[in-house]
C-alpha positions as CSV (number, residue, x, y, z in Angstrom):
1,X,18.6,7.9,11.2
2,X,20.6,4.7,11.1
3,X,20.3,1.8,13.8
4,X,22.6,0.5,16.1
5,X,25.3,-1.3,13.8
6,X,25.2,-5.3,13.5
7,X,27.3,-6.1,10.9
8,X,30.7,-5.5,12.3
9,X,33.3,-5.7,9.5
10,X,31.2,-7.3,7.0
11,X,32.4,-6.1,3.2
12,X,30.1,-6.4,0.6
13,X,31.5,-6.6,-2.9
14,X,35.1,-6.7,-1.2
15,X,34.7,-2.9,-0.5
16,X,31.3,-1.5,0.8
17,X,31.6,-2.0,5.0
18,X,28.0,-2.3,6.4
19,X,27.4,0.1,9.2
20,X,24.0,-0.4,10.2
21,X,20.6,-0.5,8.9
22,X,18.2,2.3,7.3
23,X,15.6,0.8,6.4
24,X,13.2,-2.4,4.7
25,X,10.3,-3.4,2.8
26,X,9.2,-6.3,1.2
27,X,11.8,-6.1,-1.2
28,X,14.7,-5.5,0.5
29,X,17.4,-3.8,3.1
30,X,18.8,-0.7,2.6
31,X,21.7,-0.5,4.9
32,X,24.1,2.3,5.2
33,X,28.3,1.7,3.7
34,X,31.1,3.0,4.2
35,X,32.7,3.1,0.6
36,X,36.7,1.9,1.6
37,X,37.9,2.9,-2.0
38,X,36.5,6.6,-1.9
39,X,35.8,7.0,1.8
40,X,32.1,8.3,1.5
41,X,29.2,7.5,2.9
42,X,26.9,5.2,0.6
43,X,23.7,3.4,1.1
44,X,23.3,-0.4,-0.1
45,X,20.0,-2.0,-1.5
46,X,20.1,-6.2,-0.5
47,X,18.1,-7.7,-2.4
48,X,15.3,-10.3,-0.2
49,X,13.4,-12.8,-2.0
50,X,10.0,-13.0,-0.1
51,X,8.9,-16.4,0.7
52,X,5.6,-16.5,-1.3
53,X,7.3,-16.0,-5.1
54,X,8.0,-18.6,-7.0
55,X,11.5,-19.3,-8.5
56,X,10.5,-17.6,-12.2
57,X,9.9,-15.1,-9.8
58,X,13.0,-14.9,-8.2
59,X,15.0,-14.6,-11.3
60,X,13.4,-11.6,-12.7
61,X,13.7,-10.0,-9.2
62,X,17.0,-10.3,-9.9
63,X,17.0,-9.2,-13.4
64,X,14.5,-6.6,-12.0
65,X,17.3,-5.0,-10.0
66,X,19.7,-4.5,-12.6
67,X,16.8,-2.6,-14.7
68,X,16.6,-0.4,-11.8
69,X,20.0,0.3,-11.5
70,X,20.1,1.4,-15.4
71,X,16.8,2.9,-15.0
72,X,18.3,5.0,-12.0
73,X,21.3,5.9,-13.9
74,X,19.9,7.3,-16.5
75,X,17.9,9.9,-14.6
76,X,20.1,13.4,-13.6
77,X,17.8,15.2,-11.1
78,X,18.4,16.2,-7.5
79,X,14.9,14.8,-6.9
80,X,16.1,11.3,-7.8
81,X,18.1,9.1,-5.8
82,X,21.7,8.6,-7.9
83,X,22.3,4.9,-8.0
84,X,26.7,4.5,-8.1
85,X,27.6,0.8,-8.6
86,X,25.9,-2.6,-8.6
87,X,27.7,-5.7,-6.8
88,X,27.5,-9.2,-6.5
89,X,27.3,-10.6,-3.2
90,X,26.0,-14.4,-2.1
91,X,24.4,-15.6,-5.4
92,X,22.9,-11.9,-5.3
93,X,22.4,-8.2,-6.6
94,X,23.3,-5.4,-4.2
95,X,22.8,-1.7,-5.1
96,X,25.3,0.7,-4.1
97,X,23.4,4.1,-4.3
98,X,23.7,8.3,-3.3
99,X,23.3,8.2,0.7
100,X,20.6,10.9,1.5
101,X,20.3,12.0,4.8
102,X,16.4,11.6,5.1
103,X,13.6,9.8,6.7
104,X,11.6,8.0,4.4
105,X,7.4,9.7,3.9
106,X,6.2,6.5,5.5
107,X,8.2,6.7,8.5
108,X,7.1,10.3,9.0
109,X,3.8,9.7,9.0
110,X,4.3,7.0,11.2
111,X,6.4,8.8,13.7
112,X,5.2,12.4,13.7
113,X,1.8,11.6,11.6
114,X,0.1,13.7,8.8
115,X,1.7,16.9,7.1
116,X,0.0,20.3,5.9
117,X,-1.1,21.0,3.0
118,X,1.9,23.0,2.4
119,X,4.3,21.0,3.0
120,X,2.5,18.2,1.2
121,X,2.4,20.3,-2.0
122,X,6.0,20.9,-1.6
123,X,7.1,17.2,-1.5
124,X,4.5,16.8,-4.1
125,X,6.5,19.2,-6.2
126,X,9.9,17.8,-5.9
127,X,8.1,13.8,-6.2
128,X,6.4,15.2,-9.1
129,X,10.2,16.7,-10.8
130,X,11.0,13.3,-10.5
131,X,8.6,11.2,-12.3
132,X,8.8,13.9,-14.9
133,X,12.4,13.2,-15.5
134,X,11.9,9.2,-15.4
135,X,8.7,10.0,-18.1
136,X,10.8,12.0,-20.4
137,X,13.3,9.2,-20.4
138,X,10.9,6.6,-21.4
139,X,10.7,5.5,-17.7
140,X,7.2,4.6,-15.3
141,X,8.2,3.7,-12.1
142,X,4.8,1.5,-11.0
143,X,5.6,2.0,-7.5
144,X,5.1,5.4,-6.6
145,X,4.5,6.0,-2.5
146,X,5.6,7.3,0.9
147,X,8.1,4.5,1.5
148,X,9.7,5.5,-1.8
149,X,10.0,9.6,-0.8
150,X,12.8,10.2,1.4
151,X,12.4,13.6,2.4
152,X,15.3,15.6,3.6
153,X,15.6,17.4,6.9
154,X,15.3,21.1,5.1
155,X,11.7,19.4,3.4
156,X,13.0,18.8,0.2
157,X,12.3,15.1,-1.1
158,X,13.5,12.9,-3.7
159,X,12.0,9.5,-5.3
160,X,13.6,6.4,-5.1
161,X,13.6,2.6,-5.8
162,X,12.5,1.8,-9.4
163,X,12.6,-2.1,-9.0
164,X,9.8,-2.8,-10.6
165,X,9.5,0.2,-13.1
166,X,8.7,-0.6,-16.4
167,X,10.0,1.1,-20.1
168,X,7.9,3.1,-22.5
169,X,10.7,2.4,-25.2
170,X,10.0,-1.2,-26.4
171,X,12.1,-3.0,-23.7
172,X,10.0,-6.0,-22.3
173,X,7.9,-5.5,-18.6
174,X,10.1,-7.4,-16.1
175,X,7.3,-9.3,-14.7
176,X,6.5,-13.2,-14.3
177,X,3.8,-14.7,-16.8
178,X,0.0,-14.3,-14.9
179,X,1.4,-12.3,-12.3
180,X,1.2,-8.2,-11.7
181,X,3.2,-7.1,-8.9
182,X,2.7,-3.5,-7.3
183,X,1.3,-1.7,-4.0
184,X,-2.6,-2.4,-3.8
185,X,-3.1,1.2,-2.2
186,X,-0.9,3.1,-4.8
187,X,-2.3,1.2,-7.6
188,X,-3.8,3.6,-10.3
189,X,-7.3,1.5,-11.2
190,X,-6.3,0.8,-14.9
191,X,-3.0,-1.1,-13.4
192,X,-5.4,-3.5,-10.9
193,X,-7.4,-4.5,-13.9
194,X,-4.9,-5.4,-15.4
195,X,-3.6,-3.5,-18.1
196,X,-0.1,-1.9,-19.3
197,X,1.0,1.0,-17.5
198,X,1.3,4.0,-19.1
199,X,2.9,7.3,-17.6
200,X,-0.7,8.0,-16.1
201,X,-0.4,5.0,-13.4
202,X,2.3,7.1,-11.8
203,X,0.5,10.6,-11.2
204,X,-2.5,8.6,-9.3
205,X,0.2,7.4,-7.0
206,X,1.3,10.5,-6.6
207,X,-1.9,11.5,-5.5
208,X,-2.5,8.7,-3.8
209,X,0.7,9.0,-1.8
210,X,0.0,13.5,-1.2
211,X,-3.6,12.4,-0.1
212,X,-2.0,9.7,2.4
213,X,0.6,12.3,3.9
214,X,-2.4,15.5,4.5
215,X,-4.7,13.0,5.8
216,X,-2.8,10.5,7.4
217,X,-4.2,7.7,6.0
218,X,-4.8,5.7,2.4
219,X,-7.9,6.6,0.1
220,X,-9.2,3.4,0.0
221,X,-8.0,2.0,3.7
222,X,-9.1,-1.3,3.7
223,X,-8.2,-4.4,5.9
224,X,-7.6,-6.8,3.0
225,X,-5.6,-6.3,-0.5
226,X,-8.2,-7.5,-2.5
227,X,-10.6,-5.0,-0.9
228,X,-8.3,-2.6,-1.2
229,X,-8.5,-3.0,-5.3
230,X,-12.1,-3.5,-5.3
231,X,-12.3,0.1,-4.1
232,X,-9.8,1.5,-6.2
233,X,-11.8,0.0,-9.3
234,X,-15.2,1.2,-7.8
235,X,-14.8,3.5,-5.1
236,X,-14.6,7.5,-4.6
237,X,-12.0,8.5,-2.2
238,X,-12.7,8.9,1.4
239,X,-13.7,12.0,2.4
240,X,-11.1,14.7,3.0
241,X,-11.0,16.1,6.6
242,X,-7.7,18.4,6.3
243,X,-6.3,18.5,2.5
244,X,-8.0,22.0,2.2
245,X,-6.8,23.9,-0.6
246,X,-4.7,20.7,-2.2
247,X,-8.4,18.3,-2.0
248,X,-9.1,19.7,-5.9
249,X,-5.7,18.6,-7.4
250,X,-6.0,15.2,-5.4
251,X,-9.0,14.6,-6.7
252,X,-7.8,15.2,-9.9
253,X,-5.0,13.1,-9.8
254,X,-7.2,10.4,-8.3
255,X,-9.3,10.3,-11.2
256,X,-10.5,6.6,-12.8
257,X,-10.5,7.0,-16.1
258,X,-6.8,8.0,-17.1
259,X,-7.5,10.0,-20.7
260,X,-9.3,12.6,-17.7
261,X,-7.1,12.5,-15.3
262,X,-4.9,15.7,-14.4
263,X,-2.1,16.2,-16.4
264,X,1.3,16.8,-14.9
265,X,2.0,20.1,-16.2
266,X,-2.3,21.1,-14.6
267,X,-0.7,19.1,-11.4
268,X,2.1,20.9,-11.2
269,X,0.2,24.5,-11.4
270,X,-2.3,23.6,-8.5
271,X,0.8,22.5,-6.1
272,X,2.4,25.4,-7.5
273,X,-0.1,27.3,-6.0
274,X,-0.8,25.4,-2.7
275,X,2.9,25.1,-1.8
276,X,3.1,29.6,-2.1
277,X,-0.3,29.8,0.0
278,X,-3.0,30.9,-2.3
279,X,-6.4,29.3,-1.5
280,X,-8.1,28.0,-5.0
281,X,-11.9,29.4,-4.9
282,X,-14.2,27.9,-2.8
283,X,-11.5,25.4,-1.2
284,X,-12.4,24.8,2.2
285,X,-10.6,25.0,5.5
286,X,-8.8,22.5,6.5
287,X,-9.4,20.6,9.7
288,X,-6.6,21.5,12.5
289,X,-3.8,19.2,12.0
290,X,-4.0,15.9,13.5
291,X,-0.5,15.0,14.8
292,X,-1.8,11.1,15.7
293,X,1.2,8.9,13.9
294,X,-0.5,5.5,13.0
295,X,0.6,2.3,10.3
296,X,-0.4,3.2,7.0
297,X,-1.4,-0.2,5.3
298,X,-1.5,-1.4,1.8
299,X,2.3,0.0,0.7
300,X,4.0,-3.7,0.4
301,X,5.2,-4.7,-2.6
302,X,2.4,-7.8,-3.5
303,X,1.9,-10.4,-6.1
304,X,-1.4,-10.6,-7.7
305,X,-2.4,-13.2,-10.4
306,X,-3.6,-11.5,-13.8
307,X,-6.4,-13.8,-14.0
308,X,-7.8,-12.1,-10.6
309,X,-7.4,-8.9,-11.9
310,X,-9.0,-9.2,-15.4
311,X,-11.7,-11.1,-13.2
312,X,-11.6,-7.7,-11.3
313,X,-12.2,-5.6,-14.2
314,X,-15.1,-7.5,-15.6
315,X,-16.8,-6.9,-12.8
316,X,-19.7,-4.6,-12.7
317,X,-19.6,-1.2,-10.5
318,X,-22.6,-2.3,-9.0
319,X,-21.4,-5.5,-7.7
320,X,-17.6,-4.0,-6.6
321,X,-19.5,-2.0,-4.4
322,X,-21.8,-4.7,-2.7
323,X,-18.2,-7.0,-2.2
324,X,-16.6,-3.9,-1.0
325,X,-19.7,-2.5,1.0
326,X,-19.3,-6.6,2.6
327,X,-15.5,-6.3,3.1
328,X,-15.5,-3.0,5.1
329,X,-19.2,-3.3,6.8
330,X,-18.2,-4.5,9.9
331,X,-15.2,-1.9,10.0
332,X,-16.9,1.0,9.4
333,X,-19.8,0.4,11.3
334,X,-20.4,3.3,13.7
335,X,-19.7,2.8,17.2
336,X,-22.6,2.3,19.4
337,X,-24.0,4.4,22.6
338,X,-24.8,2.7,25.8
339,X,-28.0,1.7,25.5
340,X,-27.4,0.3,21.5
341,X,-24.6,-1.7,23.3
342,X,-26.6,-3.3,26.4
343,X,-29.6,-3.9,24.0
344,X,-26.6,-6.0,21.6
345,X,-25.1,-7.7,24.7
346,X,-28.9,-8.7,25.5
347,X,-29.5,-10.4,22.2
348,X,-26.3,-11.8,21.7
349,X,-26.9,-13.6,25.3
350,X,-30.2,-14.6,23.8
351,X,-28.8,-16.1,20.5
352,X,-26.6,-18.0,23.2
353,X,-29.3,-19.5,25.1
354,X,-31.8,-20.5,22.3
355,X,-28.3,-22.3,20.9
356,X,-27.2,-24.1,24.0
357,X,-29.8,-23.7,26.8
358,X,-32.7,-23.9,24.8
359,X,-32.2,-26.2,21.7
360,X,-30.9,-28.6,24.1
361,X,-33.8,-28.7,26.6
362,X,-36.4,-29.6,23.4
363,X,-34.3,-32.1,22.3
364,X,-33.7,-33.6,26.2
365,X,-37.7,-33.3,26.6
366,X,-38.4,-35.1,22.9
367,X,-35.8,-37.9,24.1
368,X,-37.5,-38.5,27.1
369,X,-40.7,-38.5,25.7
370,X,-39.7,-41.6,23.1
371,X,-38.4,-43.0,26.1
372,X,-41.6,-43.1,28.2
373,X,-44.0,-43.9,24.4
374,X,-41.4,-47.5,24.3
375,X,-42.1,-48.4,27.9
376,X,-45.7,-48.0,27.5
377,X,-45.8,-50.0,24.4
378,X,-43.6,-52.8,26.4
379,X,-45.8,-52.4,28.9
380,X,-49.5,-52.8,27.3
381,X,-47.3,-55.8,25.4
382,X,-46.6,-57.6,28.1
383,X,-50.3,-57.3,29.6
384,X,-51.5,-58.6,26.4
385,X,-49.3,-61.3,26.5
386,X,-50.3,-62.5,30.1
């Protein structure tokens, strides 16, 4: 779906004519072109600098984008987004890439809400193709999640955006010194402590990104960033109300430790089997699908100082869950009945009088009570005097 157009005849590059807008992130604008030399349809990546990097940071965004334009074009699947040309416009990259008429996972889930399991499984299998093709080519894209899945109107889906994918081939991580840049709620738990990523980070945000789109929400949905990694370090998932048949290979791609964590070819059987409707033994029955769109959270693009993380990761389980437990308490409390409520309301206008009606009233009385000892001291002075 493309917005009402608001560039008019601007050209970018001398040749790409903005039409209107498709979509943004944290990291940029994808707007969709009209290509004047080949007269297609094309969609163009502009490059945003958010305010909060520095200017180190800046520059390898802008080196970042090139790697993703050469890390795009080396990649020949239908399930990856075909990157055709890279301009300069204004001091700055633009990405000219393959148009595909799709809505991306996150706006789904935001405009119709969750998906079945089947249909989950099935844009697991094409994300899955994908990040397949960019690991046999040396290539971890980092950033694996429902904003980066555009999926097609006939349910097929493709992955795209590899800004800030890294190399398995000896090329250097485009990333500023002390700083770790990623998704807190599609980070895999070895990436938030701070360590290289390896092909493994990408299959928990597969599963990460499957277990958002069947249950409509994050695995570790917290309000803050930081509390977001905490649980990813030290959590289990929450509970699964409608993934059914797919909760065992989500758990299995949502596995910590990453030397047990499922493989992709084991990932690709159970999806395999989820997406042609057999039930795996003893999976149980989904909830009836909840069609209640709602904001996802944790899926910009962040900057997170490496010496938070390794702080993170010398943490002990025990005390990630107290922080966490402290983070989310007020969150997650239940809600209360009537009577829990009145009897809260009652206390709460207690704690307000012994504060201002009370405390007040001793210190009034104690006043006036030093007032009245002085005068009777002035006074049995003064008798003694005359």
């Amino acid at each position: 779906m493309t917005s009402v157009p608001t560039e008019g005849e601007r050209l970018v590059g001398g040749r790409y004519e903005l039409a209107g807008e498709l979509g943004r992130g944290g990291m940029g604008v994808v707007w969709l072109a009209n290509d004047r030399v080949l007269h297609r349809e094309v969609a163009l990546k502009e490059i945003t600098y958010p305010v909060h990097l520095t200017d180190d940071e800046r520059a390898v965004l802008r080196e970042r984008t090139l790697r993703e334009a050469r890390a795009a074009a080396r990649l020949e699947d239908p399930h990856v987004v075909a990157i055709h040309d890279v301009v300069e416009e204004d001091g700055r990259p633009w990405l000219v890439m393959e148009h595909v008429r799709s809505r991306s996972l996150q706006r789904i889930l935001e405009e119709d809400g969750p998906l079945t399991p089947v249909q989950t499984a099935r844009i697991g299998l094409d994300v899955l193709s994908a990040i397949e093709v960019a690991h046999a080519a040396g290539i971890v894209h980092r950033d694996v999640k429902p904003a980066n899945v555009l999926v097609a109107d006939d349910g097929h889906a493709c992955l795209t955006d590899f800004g800030i994918a890294t190399t398995t081939n000896g090329d250097a991580t485009l990333s500023a010194p002390g700083a770790v840049l990623g998704s807190p709620s599609y980070m895999a738990p070895e990436r938030a402590q701070g360590e290289p990523p390896t092909p493994a980070v990408d299959l928990w945000s597969l599963g990460a990104t499957l277990y958002t789109a069947v249950e409509g929400r994050t695995p570790f949905d917290r309000a803050e960033s930081m509390a977001i990694l905490l649980a990813v370090v030290g959590e289990d998932p929450a509970p699964m109300r409608a993934a059914g048949p797919l909760a065992p290979v989500l758990l299995g791609l949502l596995t910590k430790d990453p030397a047990q964590r499922l493989t992709a070819a084991e990932a690709r059987r159970q999806l395999t089997a989820v997406a042609e409707g057999a039930q795996p033994a003893g999976a149980a029955e989904p909830e009836r699908a909840r069609k209640t769109p709602r904001v996802v959270r944790g899926g910009d693009v962040q900057r997170f100082d490496l010496s938070e993380l390794l702080a993170l990761a010398s943490t002990s389980k025990a005390a990630i869950s107290t922080v966490v437990r402290e983070v989310s308490e007020r969150r997650h409390q239940p809600p209360m009945n009537r009577r829990e409520r009145r009897a809260a309301a009652k206390q709460r206008r207690f704690r307000f009088k012994r504060r201002w009606v009370v405390v007040p009233t001793v210190l009034l009385v104690l006043l006036v009570l030093l007032v009245l000892g002085a005068l009777a001291l002035l006074v049995t002075g003064a008798i003694e005097l005359s």
